[in-house]
N, C-alpha and C positions, 0 to 999 in steps of 0.2 A: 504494500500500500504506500504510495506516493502522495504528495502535497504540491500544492504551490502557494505565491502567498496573495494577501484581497488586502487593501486597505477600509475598516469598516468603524460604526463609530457604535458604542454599546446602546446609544439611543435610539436612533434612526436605524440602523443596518449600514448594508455595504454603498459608500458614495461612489470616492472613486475607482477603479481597478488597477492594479497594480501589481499586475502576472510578472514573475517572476522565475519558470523553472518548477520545478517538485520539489520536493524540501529536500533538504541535505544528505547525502548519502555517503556513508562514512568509507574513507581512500580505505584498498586491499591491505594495510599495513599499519592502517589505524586504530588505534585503542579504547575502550571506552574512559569517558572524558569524565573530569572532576562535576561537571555539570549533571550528565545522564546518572554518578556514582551518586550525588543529590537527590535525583529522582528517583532511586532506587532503594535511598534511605528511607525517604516519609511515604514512599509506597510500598507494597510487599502481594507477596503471591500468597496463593494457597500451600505450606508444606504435602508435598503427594502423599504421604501416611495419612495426611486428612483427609484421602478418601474415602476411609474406611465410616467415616460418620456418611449416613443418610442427609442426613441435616449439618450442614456444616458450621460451627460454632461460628460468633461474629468475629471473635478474635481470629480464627485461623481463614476467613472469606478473603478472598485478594480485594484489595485494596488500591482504586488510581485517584487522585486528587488534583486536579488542573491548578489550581491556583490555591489561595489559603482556603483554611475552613473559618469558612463566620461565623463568628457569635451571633447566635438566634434564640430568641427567650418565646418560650413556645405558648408563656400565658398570653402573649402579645403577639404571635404570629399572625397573618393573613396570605388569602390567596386570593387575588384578584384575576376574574376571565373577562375579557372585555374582546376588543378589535369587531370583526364583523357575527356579530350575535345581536339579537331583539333587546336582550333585558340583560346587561352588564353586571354581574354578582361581583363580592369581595365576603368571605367566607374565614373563621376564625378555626381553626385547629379543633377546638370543642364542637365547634357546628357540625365539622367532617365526621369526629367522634358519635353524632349523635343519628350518623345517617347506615345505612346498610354498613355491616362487617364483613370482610371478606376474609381468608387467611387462602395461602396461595405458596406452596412450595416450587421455588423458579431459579434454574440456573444462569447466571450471570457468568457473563467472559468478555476480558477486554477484547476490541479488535485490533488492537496492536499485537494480541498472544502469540508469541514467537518469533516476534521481530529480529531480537538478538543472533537469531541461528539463520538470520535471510543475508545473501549474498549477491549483492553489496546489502551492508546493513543498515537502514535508515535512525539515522542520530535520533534517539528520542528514551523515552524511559525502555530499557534493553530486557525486556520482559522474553525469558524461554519457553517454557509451557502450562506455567503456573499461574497466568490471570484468571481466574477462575474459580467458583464457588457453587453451594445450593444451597440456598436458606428459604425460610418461612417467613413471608411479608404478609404482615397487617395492616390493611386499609380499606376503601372505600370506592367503589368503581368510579372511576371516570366519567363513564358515556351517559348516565344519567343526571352531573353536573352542565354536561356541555349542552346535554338538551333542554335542562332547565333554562338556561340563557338563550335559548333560540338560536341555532345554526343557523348564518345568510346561507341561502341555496348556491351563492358563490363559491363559496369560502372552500379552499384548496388546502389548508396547511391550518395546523394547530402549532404552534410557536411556544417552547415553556423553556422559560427562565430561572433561571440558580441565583443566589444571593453571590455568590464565588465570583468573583472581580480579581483579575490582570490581564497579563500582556501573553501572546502567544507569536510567536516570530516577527514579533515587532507590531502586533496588533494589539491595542487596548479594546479589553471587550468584558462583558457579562458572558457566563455561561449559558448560551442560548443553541437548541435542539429540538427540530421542530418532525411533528410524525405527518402524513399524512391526513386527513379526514377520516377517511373511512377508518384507515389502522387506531388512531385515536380513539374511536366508536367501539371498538371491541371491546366484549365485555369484561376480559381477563386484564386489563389495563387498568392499575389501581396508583391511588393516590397512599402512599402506604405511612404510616408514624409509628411502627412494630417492627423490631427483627426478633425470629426465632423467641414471641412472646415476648419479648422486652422493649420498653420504648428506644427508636433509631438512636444510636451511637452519634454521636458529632460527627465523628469521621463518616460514616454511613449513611449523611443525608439528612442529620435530625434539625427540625421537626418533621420536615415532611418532604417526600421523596417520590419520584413516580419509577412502576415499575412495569417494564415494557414485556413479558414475556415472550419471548422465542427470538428476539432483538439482542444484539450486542449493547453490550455494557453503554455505549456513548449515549443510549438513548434513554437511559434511568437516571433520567435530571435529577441533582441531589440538591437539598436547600431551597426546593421551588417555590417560588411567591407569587410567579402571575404567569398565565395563560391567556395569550393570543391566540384569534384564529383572521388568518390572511385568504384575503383572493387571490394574490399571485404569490407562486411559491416561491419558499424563503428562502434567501439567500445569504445568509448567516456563515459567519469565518467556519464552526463545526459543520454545516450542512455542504457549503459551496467550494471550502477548500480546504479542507482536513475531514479526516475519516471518508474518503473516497479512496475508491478502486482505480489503478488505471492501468494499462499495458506499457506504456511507455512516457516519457516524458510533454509526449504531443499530442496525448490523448487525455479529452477533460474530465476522464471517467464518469463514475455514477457513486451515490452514496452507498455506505457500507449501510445495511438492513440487518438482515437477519443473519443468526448465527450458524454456520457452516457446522456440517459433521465434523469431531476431532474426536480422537483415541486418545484415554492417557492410563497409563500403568501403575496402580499401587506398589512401590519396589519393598521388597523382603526385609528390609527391617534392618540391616546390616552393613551399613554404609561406611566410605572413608570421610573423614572427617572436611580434607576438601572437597 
């Protein structure tokens, strides 16, 4: 998976464009860098012993985090849906709590998973086969909020936002990832404030986090506060130039969706230490 880069503003979206190439792909005799060794600090994979749990504890779930984690105080949270919808809601964490419950066991996996072993290897958090988890999320469907607000018969893109603010290849942005319509509408699509029965972890989205089932990871906005729904589809730094497919550097690819078949192996218990 390749990149290139947008100039975008975290308000308005993308103004001007400013293509650039795919993101950086690290020389045949390059190392990983004190930067990517950073990102591999305050992220972490699943240990593969851990797949011996069904449920995967939150401590042992892999972990990617774009930017910082916010401070979010959940007796004060809101989620506000607006853009092209009839009746614009903004909805309190207690309101969610008071609506259908759903619990939902889904595995999650970054789309970077095994970046580190592709050749040439693209510079970024150097993930081998360990992004990856199963946990049990509690929340509240989606597609009965979005219809409460009236869908425009336009409306193309559902837009959801994280509280997580920086800079991604020279872009200042909000974490913004947007699903389609219809896929949004699905009923397995939850607003979720629960992992594995306990209230979401900071690191893990808390207070409130969407959960994409049969999607890569990029699409479980963590920290979300507002949902947009657009007529023309979104073109957002995550959506338009990171997390796409592409075969070559001339090719503008297509967004990374859903999660691909992968195999991985519980190893025997007996390992060397490096």
């Amino acid at each position: 998976m390749t990149t290139h880069a947008d100039r975008t503003s975290p308000l308005t979206g993308p103004t001007v464009a400013d293509v650039s190439g795919p993101s950086r792909l690290a020389e045949p005799d390059e190392t990983i860098s004190a930067e990517e060794l950073q990102l591999a600090a305050r992220n972490h994979g699943i240990p593969l012993e851990a797949l011996r749990y069904d449920v995967t504890p939150a401590g042992l779930h892999y972990l990617l985090i774009h930017y910082d984690i916010p401070a979010l105080d959940p007796a004060t949270h809101t989620l506000s849906i607006g853009g092209a919808v009839d009746r614009p809601l903004t909805v309190t964490l207690a309101d969610l709590r008071e609506r259908q419950r759903v619990t939902q066991q889904v595995t999650l996996e970054c789309a970077g998973n095994g970046r580190a072993l592709l050749h040439p290897r693209p510079v970024s958090q150097p993930w081998l086969v360990e992004a990856v988890g199963n946990a049990e999320w509690t929340g509240t469907p989606l597609a009965p909020l979005l219809r409460e607000a009236g869908i425009d018969p336009e409306a193309v893109d559902v837009v959801f936002t994280g509280a997580d603010h920086g800079v991604e290849r020279g872009v200042e942005q909000d974490y913004q990832r947007a699903l389609p319509v219809a896929d949004a509408l699905r009923e397995e699509v939850l607003l979720a404030y629960e992992m594995n029965g306990a209230p979401l972890l900071p690191q893990h989205g808390a207070p409130l986090r969407l959960i994409v089932p049969g999607w890569y990871g990029m699409a479980h906005v963590k920290w979300v506060h507002s949902i947009e729904l657009r007529t023309e589809p979104f073109a957002g730094y995550q959506n338009a130039v990171a997390y796409r497919v592409r075969r070559d550097a001339d090719d503008p690819g297509v967004p990374v969706t859903r999660i691909e078949p992968r195999a991985l192996v519980r190893p025997p218990g007996f390992p060397d230490f490096m």
